[in-house]
C-alpha positions in Angstrom: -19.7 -3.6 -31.6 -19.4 -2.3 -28.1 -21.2 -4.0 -25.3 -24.1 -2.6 -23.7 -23.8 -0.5 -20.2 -26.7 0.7 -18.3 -28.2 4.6 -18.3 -27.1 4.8 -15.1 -23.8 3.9 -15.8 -23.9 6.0 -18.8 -25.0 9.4 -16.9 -22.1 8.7 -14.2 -19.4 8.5 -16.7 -20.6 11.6 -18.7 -21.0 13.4 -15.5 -17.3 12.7 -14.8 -16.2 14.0 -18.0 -18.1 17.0 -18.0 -16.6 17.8 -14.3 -13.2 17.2 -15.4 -13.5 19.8 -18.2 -14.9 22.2 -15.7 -12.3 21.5 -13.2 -8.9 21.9 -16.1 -10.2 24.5 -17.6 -10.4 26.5 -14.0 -7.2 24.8 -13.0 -5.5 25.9 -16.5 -7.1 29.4 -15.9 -9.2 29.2 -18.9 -12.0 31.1 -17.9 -11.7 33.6 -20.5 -13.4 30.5 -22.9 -16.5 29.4 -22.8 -16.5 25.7 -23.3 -19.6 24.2 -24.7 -19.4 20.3 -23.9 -21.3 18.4 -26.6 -21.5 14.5 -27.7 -20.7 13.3 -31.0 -23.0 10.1 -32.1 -20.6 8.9 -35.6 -16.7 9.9 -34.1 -13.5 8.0 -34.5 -12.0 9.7 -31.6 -12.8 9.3 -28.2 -13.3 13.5 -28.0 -12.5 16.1 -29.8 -12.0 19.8 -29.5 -13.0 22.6 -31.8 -13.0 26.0 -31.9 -14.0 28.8 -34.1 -14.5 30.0 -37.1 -13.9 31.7 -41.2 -16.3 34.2 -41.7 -15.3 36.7 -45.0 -11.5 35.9 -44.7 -11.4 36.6 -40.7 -10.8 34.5 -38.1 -13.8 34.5 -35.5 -12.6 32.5 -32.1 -14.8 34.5 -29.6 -12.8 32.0 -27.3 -15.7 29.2 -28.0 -14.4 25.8 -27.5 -16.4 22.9 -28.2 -15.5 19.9 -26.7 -17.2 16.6 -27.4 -17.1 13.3 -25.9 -18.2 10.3 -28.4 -20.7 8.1 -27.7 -19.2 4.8 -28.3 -16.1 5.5 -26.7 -18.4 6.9 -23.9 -20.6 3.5 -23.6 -17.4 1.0 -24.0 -17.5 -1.7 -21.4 -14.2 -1.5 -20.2 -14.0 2.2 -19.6 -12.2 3.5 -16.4 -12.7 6.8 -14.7 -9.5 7.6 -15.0 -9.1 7.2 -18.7 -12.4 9.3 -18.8 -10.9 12.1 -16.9 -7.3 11.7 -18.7 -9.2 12.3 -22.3 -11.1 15.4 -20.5 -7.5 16.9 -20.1 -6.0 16.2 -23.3 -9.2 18.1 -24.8 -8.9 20.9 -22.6 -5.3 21.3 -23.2 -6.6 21.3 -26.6 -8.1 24.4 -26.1 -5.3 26.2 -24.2 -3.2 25.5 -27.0 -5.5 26.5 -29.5 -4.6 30.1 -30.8 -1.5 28.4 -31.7 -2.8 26.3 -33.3 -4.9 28.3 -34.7 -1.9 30.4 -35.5 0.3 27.9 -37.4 -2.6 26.0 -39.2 -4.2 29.0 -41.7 -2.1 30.5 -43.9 -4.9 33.3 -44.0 -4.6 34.5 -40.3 -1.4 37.1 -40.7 0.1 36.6 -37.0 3.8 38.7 -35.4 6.6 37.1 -33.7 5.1 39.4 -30.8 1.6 37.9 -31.0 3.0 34.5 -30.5 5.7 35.0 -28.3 3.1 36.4 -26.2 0.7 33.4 -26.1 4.0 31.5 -25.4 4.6 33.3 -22.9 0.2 33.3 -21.5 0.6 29.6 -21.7 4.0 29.2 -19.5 2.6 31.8 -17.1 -0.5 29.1 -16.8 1.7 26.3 -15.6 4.2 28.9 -13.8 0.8 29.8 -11.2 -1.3 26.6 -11.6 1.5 23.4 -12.3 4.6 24.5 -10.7 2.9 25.2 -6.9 1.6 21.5 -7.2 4.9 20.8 -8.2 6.8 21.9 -5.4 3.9 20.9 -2.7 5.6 17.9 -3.0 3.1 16.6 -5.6 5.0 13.4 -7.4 4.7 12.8 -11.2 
């Protein structure tokens, strides 16, 4: 059972995690999604990311991400900002990857070599305009 942390201390941290989806998903140029940030009370994860839909054998993105943060991994003790902000990107990069995954994982979604050569190709443009100027700023990984 995790240890007890204030409200306070509660608020801060999901305040952090909420910013650092707001500030990837403008960084990663993902503006054309609407991100809904939600918590999960009974989740094995520490967040999660889901988006869209089946409706009558269709697919129905409307480029609606949840992403949701769990409450006990939220309220651990021992919880850093930066782990809270490194799980924030991993979920977000969740969602940028997402029509491939999207893509790959239904055998009911008929998709062309075009179709995902061009999200390929939206995703390395991403990183060409957002990664590789931090990159050669003289930003050090």
């Amino acid at each position: 059972m995790t240890q007890k942390i204030t409200k306070n201390v509660l608020d801060s941290r999901i305040k952090v995690f909420t910013d650092a989806v707001i500030f990837y998903q403008n960084l990663f140029n993902l503006m054309n999604w609407e991100i809904c940030i939600e918590r999960h009370d009974e989740d094995d994860a520490r967040a999660s990311a889901y988006f869209g839909t089946w409706e009558d054998g269709q697919f129905n993105s409307g480029r609606i991400a949840n992403v949701c943060y769990s409450m006990d991994w939220i309220s651990s003790k021992d919880l850093t900002d930066y782990e809270i902000k490194q799980t924030a990107f991993h979920e977000v990069i969740e969602v940028l990857l997402a029509n491939l995954r999207i893509y790959s994982e239904n055998n009911k979604y008929v998709i062309s070599e075009t179709t995902i050569d061009e999200e390929i190709h939206s995703i390395i443009r991403t990183f060409e305009n957002k990664i590789f100027p931090l990159i050669e700023s003289g930003i050090k990984c």
